[in-house]
Every structure is written in structure tokens, then in C-alpha cells.
C-alpha positions as CSV (number, residue, x, y, z in Angstrom):
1,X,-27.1,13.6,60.9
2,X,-26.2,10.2,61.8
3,X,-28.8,8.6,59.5
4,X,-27.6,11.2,56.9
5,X,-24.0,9.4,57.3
6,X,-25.6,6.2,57.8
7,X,-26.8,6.5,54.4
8,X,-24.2,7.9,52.5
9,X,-22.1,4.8,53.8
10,X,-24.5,2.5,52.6
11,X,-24.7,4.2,49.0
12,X,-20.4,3.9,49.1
13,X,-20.8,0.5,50.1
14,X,-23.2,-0.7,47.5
15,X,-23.5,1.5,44.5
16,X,-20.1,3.1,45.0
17,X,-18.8,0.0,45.3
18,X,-20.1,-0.8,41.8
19,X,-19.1,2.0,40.3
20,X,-15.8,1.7,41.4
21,X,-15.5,-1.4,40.2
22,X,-17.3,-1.3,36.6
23,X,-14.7,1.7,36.2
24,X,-11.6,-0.7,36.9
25,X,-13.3,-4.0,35.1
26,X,-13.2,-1.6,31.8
27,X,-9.8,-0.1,32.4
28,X,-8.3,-3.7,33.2
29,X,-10.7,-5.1,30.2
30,X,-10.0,-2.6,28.1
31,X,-6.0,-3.1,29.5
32,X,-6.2,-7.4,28.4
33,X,-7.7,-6.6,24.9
34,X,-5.2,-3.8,23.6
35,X,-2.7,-6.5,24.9
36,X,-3.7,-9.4,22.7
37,X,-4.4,-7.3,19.9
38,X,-0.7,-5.7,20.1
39,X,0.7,-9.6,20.7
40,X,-1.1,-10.9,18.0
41,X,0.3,-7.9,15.5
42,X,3.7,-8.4,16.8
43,X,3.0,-12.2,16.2
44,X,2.1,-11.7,12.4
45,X,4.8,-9.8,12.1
46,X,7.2,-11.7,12.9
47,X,5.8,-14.7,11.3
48,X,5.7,-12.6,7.9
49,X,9.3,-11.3,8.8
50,X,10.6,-14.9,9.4
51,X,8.2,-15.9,5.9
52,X,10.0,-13.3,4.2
53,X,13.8,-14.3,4.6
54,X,12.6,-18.1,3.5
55,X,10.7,-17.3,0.9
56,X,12.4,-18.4,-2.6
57,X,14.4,-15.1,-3.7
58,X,11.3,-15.0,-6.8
59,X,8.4,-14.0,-4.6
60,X,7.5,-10.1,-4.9
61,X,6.0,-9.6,-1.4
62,X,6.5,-6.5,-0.1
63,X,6.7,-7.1,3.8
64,X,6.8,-3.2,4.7
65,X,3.1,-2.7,3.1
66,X,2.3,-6.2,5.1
67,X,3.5,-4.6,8.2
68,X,2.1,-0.9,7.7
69,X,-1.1,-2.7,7.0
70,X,-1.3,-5.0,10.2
71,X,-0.3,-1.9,12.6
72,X,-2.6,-0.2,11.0
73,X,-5.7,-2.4,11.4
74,X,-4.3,-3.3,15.3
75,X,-4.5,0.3,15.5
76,X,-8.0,0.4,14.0
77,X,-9.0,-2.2,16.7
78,X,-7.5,-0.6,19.8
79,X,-9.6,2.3,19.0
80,X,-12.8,0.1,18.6
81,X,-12.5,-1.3,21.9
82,X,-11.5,1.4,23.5
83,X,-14.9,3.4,22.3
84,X,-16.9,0.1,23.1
85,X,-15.6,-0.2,26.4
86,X,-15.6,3.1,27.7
87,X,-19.5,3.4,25.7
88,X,-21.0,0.3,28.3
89,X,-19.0,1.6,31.2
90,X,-21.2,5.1,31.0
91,X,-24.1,3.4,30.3
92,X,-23.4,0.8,33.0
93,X,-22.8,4.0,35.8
94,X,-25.5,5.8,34.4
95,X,-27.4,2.9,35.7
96,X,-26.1,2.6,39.1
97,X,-26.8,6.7,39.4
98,X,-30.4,6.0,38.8
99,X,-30.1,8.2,36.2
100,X,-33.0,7.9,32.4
101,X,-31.5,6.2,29.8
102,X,-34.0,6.9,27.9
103,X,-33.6,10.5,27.4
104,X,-30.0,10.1,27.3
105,X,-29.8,7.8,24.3
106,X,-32.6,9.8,22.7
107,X,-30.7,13.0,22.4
108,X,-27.0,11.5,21.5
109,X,-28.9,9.8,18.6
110,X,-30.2,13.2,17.6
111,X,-27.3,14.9,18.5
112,X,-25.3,11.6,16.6
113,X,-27.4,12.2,13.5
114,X,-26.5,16.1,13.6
115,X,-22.7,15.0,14.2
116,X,-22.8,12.7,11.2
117,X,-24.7,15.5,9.0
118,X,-22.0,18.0,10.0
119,X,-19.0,15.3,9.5
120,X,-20.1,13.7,6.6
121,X,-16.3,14.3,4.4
122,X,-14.7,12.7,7.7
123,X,-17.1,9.9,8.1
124,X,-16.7,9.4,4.1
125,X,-12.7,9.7,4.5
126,X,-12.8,7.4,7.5
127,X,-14.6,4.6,6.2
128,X,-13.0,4.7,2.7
129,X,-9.4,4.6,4.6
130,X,-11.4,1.4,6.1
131,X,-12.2,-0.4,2.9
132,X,-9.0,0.4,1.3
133,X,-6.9,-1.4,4.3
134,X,-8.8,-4.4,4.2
135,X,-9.4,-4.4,0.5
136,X,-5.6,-4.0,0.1
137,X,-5.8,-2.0,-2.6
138,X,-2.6,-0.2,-2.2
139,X,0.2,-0.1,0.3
140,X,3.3,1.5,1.4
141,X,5.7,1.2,-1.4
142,X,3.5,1.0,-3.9
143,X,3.2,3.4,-7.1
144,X,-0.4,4.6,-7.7
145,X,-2.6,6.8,-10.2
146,X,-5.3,8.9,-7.9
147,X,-6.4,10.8,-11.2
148,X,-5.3,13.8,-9.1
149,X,-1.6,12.7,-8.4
150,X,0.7,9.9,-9.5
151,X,3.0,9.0,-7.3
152,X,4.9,6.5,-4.6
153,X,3.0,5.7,-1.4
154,X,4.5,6.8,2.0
155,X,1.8,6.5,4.3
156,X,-1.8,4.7,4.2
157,X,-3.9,6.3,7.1
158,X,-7.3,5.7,8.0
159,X,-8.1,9.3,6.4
160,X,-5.7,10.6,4.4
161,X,-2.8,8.9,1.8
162,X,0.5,10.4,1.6
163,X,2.0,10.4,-1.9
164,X,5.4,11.7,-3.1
165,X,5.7,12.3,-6.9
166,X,8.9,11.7,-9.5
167,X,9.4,16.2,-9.0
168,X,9.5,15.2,-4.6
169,X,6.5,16.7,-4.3
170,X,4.3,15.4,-1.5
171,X,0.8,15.0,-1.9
172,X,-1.7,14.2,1.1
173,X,-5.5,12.7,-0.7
174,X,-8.2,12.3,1.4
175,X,-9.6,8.5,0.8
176,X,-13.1,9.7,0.7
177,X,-11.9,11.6,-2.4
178,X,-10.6,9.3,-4.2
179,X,-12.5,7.8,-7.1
180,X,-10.1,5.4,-8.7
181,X,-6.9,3.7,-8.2
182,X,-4.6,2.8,-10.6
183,X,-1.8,0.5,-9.1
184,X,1.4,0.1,-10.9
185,X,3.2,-2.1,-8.9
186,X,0.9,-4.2,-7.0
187,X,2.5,-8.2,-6.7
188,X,4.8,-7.4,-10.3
189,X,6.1,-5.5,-12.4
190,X,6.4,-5.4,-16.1
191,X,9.8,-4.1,-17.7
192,X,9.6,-3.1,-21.4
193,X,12.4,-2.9,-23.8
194,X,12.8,-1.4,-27.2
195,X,15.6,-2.0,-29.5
196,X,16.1,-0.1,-32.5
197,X,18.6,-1.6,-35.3
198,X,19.2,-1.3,-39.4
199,X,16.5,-2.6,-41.0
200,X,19.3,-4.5,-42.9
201,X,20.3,-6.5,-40.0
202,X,19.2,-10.5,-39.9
203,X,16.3,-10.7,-37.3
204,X,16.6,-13.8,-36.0
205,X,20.5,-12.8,-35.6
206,X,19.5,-9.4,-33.6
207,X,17.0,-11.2,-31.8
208,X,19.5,-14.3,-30.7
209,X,21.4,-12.1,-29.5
210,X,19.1,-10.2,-27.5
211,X,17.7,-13.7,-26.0
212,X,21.2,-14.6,-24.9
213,X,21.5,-11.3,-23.0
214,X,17.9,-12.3,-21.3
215,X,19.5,-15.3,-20.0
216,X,22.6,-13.9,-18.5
217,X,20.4,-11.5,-16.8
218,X,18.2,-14.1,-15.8
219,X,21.3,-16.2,-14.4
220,X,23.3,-13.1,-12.6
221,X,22.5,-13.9,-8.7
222,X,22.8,-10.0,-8.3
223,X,19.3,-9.5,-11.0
224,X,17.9,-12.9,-9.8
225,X,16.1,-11.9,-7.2
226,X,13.9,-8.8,-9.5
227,X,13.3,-11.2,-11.9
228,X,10.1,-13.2,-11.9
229,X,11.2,-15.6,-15.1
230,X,13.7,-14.7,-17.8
231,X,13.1,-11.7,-20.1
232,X,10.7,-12.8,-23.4
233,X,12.1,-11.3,-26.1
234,X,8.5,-11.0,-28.4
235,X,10.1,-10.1,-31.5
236,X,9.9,-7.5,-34.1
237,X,7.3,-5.0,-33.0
238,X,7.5,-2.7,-36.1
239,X,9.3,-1.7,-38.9
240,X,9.1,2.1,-39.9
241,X,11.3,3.2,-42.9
242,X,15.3,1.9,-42.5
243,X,14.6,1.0,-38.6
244,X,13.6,-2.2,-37.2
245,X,12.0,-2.8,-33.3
246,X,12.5,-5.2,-31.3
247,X,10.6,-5.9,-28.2
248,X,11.8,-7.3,-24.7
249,X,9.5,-8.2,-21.9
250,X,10.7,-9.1,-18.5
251,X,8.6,-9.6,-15.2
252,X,9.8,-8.5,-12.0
253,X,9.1,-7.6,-8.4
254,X,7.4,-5.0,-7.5
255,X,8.6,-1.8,-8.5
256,X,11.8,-2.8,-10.0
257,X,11.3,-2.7,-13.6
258,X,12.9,0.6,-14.3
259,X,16.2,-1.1,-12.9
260,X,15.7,-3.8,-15.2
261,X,15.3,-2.0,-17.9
262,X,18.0,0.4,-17.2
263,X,20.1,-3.0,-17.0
264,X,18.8,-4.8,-20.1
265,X,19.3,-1.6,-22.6
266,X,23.0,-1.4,-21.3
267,X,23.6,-5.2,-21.8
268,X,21.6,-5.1,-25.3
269,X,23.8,-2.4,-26.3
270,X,27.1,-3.8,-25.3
271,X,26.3,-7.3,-27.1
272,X,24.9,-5.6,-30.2
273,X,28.3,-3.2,-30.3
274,X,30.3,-6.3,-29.7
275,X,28.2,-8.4,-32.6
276,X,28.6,-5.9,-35.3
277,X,25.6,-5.0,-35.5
278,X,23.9,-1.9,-37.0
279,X,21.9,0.9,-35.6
280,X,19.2,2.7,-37.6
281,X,20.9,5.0,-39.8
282,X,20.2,8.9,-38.5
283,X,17.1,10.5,-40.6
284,X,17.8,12.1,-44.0
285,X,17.9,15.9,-43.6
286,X,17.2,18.2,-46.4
287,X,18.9,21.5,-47.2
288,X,17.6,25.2,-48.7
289,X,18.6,25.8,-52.0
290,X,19.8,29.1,-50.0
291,X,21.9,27.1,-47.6
């Protein structure tokens, strides 16, 4: 009995001693890493905030896609450590116990490969969520085309998107789904303008006036800042029957070009009233002899 206890003593001392403290160097190690990783996202954060309120009022950044995507890998790499960590410490007690590694290993790589076969749509999901984070090719904010749904981005997770349509509708598409991206509103945005007048009207009149609108737009400290550079006016685009078309390009920050258009159609209309000049006359309509 004493020899019994004798020995058991010894094992706490030695092994269990080990154990015990390969169980608190992964909990403190794994402790220290999800530390610096959350210091250095709140770090870039805050660099990106600070970046953001000196940046010239012209640059189309979007800092709450920055932001969702840096939590969002941070989060990604808390969750690698974490499995790497606790992974070594198993392995590492497994050790101590005396316990095969062999077998061990042997059957979690068939049971792995049986895993993955069962999981493939969450593996697929998972690791396209991945790609798209660091390829950056869409963010929070932004307006996309999935082929399935169209539709502004709410939430970029590592396996699903969350998209809410014009109708409110929300759609959640898995990323390992998704086959192509159409991004409408990644760095600019493009306004277009059309502007319809009498085919009598003097074009380089209509379109003078339609430039000088560009510029006031351009110069108005409340439209500044959606505007990349000042609104192109292009010229005539077509000329169908008694109407004439003018077309108005204007780059601007993300996602604010139906804004600027909005704007520019009511300022082109106002200066075009106040010129005198005159719209398309309405289409010729043609009555029954019975009429």
C-alpha cells in the first residue's frame, strides 16, 4: 500500500506535473495570442478610423467594409489558434499518458476523411467565405449581383452572405454557392443622366447649360464630397424623331450615384425651365374615323 502511494506520488509529481502545466502553457498561450490579435484589430482600426476623417473629402473608402473585414479575419485567426493550440496540447498529454499516437492519428485521419466526405457543402462554403475576405471581393455596404439575388450587403460571414433587396427582402447565400459576383459599387460609382429636349433646340446651347449645372454641383460643399470630379456632360447621345438626348456622366463614391442623379435631373430641369428651353413635343396620337 505504501509503495502503491509512493508511486502514485511520484506519477503527480512528474507526469502530472507536466500535464498540469502543458494544460496552463496552452490556456495562457492561447490567452497572449487572442490578445495581440484583438490589439492589433483594434489598432488597424483605429488607424483606418483616424485615415478616414483626414482623408481628402474625394476618396470613396468605405471604412465600415474595412472594419467588418478586419474583425472578421481577427475572428478567423482566434479560431485558428485556438484549434492549433488546444490540437498540440492533446497530443502533447497523450504523450505524457503513454498512450499510441500512432493509432490515434490513424483513425482521426480516416475518421477526418469521412468528416470531410460528409461536410463537403460546409468545407466548400467555409473556404469560399475564406477567399472572398481576403480577396475583398465584396463588403458590407456594397451592392452586388449573385445571379440568384441582387442586392445590398449586410453581413459577410465566413459561410453565408446576407443580402437585402430594393422589395426588403433578405436573402442569406451560401459562399460555396456562389458562382459569380457582380459588384456595383466597389471603390466608385457611375451616375448616368439623360436629358430629353426639342430637336429644335441649339445643342451646344442645351448642352452649355447642362455643363454649367455640372459645375455648380461640383462646387456645392454639400455634393462635394459624392463627387469624384465634376459631371462630363458627353453630348448628344441620339436623336429619334422631334427628340434630342443628351448624356451626363458623373463619378462618385460608392454607392451614391442614384443621389446624384436624383440631384442633377432636378437642377437640369430647373436651368432648362429657366433658359427657355423646349422639351420634346408629346407623340402624335391618331384617332378612329369612328371616334
Amino acid at each position: 500500500m505504501t509503495i502503491e502511494i509512493a508511486t502514485v506520488q511520484e506519477w503527480l509529481i512528474t507526469v502530472g506535473l507536466r500535464i498540469v502545466l502543458v494544460i496552463v502553457a496552452a490556456i495562457v498561450g492561447r490567452w497572449l495570442l487572442h490578445r495581440a490579435i484583438g490589439r492589433i484589430v483594434a489598432t488597424v482600426t483605429a488607424r483606418n478610423r483616424r485615415a478616414d476623417e483626414e482623408r481628402p473629402e474625394r476618396a470613396a473608402v468605405n471604412p465600415d467594409r474595412q472594419n467588418q473585414r478586419i474583425s472578421t479575419l481577427g475572428s478567423l485567426l482566434r479560431s485558428i489558434t485556438t484549434f492549433t493550440i488546444a490540437t498540440i496540447a492533446v497530443l502533447t498529454v497523450m504523450a505524457l499518458l503513454g498512450l499510441p499516437l500512432g493509432p490515434v492519428l490513424a483513425s482521426a485521419g480516416v475518421g477526418g476523411v469521412a468528416l470531410g466526405f460528409g461536410a463537403q457543402s460546409l468545407v466548400k462554403d467555409f473556404l469560399s467565405g475564406v477567399f472572398m475576405i481576403f480577396e475583398d471581393q465584396y463588403g458590407v455596404g456594397d451592392v452586388i449581383d449573385t445571379g440568384e439575388a441582387i442586392g445590398t450587403v449586410e453581413e459577410v460571414g465566413l459561410r453565408i452572405t446576407r443580402l437585402r433587396d430594393a422589395n426588403g427582402v433578405v436573402w442569406y447565400i451560401r459562399n460555396g454557392e456562389v458562382i459569380r459576383i457582380g459588384n456595383r459599387s466597389q471603390g466608385w460609382s457611375v451616375a448616368m443622366v439623360d436629358t430629353s429636349v426639342s430637336y429644335a433646340e441649339n445643342a451646344e446651347r442645351v448642352i452649355a447649360i447642362i455643363e454649367r449645372v455640372a459645375h455648380e454641383l461640383d462646387t456645392d460643399p454639400a455634393w462635394r464630397s459624392k463627387l469624384l470630379e465634376e459631371p462630363n456632360v458627353v453630348g448628344v447621345e441620339s436623336i429619334v424623331g422631334t427628340t434630342m438626348t443628351i448624356r451626363t456622366f458623373a463619378k462618385c463614391a460608392a454607392n451614391e450615384h442614384f443621389g446624384v442623379q436624383r440631384e442633377l435631373r432636378e437642377r437640369i430641369k430647373a436651368a432648362l425651365d429657366e433658359g427657355g428651353v423646349q422639351p420634346p413635343p408629346p407623340p402624335l396620337t391618331t384617332q378612329g374615323a369612328g371616334a
